[in-house]
C-alpha positions in Angstrom: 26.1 14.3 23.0 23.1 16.4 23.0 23.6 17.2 19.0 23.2 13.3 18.3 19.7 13.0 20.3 17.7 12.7 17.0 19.8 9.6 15.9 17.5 7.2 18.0 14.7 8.4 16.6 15.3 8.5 13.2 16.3 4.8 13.7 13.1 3.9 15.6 11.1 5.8 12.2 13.3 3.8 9.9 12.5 0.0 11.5 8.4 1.4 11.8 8.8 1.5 7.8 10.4 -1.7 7.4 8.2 -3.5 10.1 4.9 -2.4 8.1 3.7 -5.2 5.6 4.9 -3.9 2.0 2.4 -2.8 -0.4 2.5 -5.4 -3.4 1.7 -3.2 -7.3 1.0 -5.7 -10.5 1.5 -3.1 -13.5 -0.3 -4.2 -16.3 1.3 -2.9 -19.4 -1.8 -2.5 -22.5 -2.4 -1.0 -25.8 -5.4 1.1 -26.3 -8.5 -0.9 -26.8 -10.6 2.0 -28.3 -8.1 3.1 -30.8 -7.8 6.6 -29.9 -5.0 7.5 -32.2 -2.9 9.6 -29.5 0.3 8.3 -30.0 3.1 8.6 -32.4 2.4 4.9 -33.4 -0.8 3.4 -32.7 -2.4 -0.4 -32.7 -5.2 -1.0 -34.5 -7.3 -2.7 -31.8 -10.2 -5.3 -32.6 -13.6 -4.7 -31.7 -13.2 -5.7 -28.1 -17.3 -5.7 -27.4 -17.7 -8.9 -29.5 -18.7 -12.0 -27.9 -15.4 -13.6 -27.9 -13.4 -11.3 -26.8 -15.2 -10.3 -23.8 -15.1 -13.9 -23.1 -11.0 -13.4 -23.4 -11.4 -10.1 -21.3 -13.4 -11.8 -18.3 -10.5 -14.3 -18.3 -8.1 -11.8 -17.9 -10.2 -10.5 -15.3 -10.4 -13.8 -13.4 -6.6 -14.4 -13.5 -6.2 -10.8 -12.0 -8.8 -11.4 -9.4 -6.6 -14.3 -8.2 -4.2 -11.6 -6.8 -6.6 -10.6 -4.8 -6.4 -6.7 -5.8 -7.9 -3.9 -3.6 -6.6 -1.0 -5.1 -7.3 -0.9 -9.2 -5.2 2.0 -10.7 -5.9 3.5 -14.6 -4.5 6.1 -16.9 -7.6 8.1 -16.7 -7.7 11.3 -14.3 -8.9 11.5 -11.2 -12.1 13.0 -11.6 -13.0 11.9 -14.6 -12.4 8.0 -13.6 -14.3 8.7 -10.1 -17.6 10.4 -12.2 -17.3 7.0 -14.9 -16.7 4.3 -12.4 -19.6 5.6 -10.1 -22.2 5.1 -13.6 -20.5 1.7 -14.0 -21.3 0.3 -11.0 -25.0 2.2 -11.5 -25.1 0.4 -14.9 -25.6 4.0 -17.0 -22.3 4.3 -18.1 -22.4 4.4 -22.2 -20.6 1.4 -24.2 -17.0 1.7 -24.1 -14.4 -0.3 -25.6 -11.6 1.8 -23.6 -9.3 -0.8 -21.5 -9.9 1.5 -18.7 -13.4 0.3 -18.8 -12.7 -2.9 -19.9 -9.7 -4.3 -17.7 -9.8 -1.6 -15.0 -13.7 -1.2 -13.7 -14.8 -4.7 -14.9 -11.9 -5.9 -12.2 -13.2 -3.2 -9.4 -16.5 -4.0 -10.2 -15.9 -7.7 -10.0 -13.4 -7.1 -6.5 -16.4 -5.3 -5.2 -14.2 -2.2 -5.2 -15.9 1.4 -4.1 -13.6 3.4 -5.8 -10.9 2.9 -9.1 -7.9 5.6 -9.0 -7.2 7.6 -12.1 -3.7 8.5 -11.8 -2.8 10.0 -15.0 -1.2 13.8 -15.5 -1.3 15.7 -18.5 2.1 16.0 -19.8 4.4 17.8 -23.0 5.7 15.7 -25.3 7.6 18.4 -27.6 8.6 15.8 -30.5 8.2 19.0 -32.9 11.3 20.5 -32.0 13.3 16.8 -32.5 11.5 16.7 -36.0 12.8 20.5 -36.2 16.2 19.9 -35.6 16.8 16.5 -37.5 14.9 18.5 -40.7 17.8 21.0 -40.3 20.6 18.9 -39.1 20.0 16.6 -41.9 19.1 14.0 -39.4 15.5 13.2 -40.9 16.3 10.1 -42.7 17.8 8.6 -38.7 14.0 9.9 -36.9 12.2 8.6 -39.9 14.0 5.2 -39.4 13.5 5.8 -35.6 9.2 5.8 -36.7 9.1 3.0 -39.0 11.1 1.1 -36.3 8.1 2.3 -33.7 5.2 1.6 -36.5 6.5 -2.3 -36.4 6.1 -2.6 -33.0 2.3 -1.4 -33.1 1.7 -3.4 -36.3 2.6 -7.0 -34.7 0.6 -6.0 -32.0 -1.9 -5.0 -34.2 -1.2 -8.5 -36.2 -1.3 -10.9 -33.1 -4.6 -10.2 -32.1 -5.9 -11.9 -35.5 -4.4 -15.2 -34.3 -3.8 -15.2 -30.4 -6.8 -13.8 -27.5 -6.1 -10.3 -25.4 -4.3 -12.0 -23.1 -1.6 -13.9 -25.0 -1.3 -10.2 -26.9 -1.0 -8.8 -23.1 1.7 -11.4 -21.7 3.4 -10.6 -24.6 3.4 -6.8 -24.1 4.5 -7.2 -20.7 8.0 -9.4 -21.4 10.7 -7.3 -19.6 12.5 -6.9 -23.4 9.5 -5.6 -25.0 9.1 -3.3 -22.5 13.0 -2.4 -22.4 12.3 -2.0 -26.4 9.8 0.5 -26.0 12.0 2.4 -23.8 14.5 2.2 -26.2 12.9 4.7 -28.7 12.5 7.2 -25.9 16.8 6.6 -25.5 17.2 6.7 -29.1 15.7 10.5 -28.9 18.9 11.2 -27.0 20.8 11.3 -30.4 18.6 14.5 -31.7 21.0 17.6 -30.6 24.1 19.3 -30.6 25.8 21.4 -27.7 23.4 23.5 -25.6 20.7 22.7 -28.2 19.0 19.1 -26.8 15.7 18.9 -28.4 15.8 15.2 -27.1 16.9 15.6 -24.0 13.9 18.4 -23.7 11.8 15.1 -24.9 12.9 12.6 -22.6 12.8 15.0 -19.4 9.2 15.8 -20.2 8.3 12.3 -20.6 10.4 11.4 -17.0 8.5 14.2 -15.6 4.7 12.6 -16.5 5.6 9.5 -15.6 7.1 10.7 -12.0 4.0 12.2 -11.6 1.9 9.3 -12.1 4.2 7.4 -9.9 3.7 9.7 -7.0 0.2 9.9 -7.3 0.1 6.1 -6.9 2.2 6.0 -4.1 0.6 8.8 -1.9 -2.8 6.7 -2.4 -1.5 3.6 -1.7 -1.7 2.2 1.8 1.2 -0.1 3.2 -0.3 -3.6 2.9 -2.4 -2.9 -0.2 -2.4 -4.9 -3.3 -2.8 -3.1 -6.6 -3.1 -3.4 -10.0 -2.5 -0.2 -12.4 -3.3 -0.8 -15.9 -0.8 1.7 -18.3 -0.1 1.9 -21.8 2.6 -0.1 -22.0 5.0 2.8 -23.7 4.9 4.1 -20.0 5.6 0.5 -18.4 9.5 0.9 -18.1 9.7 4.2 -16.1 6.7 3.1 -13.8 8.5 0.1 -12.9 11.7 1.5 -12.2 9.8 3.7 -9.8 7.7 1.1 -8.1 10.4 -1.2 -7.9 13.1 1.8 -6.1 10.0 2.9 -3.9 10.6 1.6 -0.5 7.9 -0.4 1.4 6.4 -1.7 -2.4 6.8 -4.6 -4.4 6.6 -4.8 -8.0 4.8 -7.6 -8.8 5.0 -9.3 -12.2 2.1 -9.4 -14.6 3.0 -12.0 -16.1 2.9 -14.5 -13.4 -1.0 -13.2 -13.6 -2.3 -13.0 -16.8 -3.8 -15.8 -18.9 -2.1 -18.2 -21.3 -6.0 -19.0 -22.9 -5.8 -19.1 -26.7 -8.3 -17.4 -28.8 -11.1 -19.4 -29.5 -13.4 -17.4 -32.0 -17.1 -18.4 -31.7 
């Protein structure tokens, strides 16, 4: 009998867990604003400074506010978003047309927030060696197909923004079958190796492994109860929510039912 005297208190632990008030995450999938050029396949983002579309940002920011957010989340590191948030809020922070400044302090700032969490982790991303073996597996034309397939995703992204404002772009982006299509390329990598030689495999673990790694840094500095919102690139959106949503004691909360509907009105 003695053997099972741990039972009870595991149980007791267990109902503690379920008993505390869940914390709630909004993931806000985005492109980047200041078009860094980082990616495989990159939008070519407007000038989001202009009058107009910081009057499409601040409505973003209003319809995020309604969630009522004390936790904002970004895919900047830690230190480097803790140094930038601080001249934010001190006004001496230089322009910036990166979302992280844009959707991530401006809705800190506006919650009145005394710190924004970078939670992003450098990471591999070895898509040489998948080039490398399609080149000599004859495979090139199938990962060239793969890129164009990638490059028309970023180009009607690039394209909406001439006729619909940030957030009609952003509600878009965050559809459960875009997101499952961006995914997809990362699957499609899968079909690049032979035997014991699994370039894409290789590419797919390192990606899982980044995005693991952002996960667990939001969930160790999340408190139960909290409500955040973490704005990603939205090529990261899939594996984030999968993680959030299997994590117990948090919610995954939909964007969606947050962001704005507003059409662009150009002034």
């Amino acid at each position: 009998m003695k053997r099972w005297g741990f039972l009870p208190c595991l149980l007791l632990a267990a109902l503690s867990a379920h008993s505390a008030e869940p914390a709630q995450v909004l993931l806000v999938g985005t492109y980047h604003f200041s078009n860094p050029g980082a990616d495989l396949s990159n939008v070519e983002a407007v000038d989001v400074t202009s009058p107009d579309r910081q009057a499409e940002l601040q409505a973003i920011t209003d319809a995020l506010a309604r969630f009522r957010p004390d936790y904002v989340g970004v895919e900047w590191s830690a230190s480097d978003t803790d140094t930038a948030y601080d001249q934010y809020r001190a006004g001496t922070l230089p322009p910036s047309r990166n979302e992280v400044v844009q959707l991530g302090f401006r809705l800190a700032a506006q919650r009145k927030l005394k710190r924004v969490h970078g939670l992003d982790v450098p990471g591999d991303f070895p898509f040489e060696a998948v080039q490398a073996w399609a080149k000599a597996h004859g495979r090139g034309p199938d990962l060239a197909k793969l890129l164009e397939q990638a490059m028309a995703i970023t180009g009607r992204i690039t394209a909406q923004q001439r006729d619909s404002s940030i957030g009609q772009v952003l509600r878009s982006m965050n559809q459960p079958g875009e997101i499952a299509a961006g995914q997809g390329f990362y699957t499609q990598m899968l079909r690049f190796g032979d035997g014991d030689d699994q370039p894409g495999v290789t590419l797919n673990a390192e990606w899982a492994k980044r995005n693991l790694a952002i996960c667990a840094r939001l969930l160790q500095s999340l408190p139960p109860g909290h409500r955040a919102v973490v704005f990603y690139g939205q090529g990261h959106a899939y594996l984030l929510r999968r993680c959030i949503a299997e994590a117990p004691g948090v919610q995954l909360v939909e964007a969606n039912d947050y962001l704005p509907d507003t059409p662009r009105v150009a002034r």
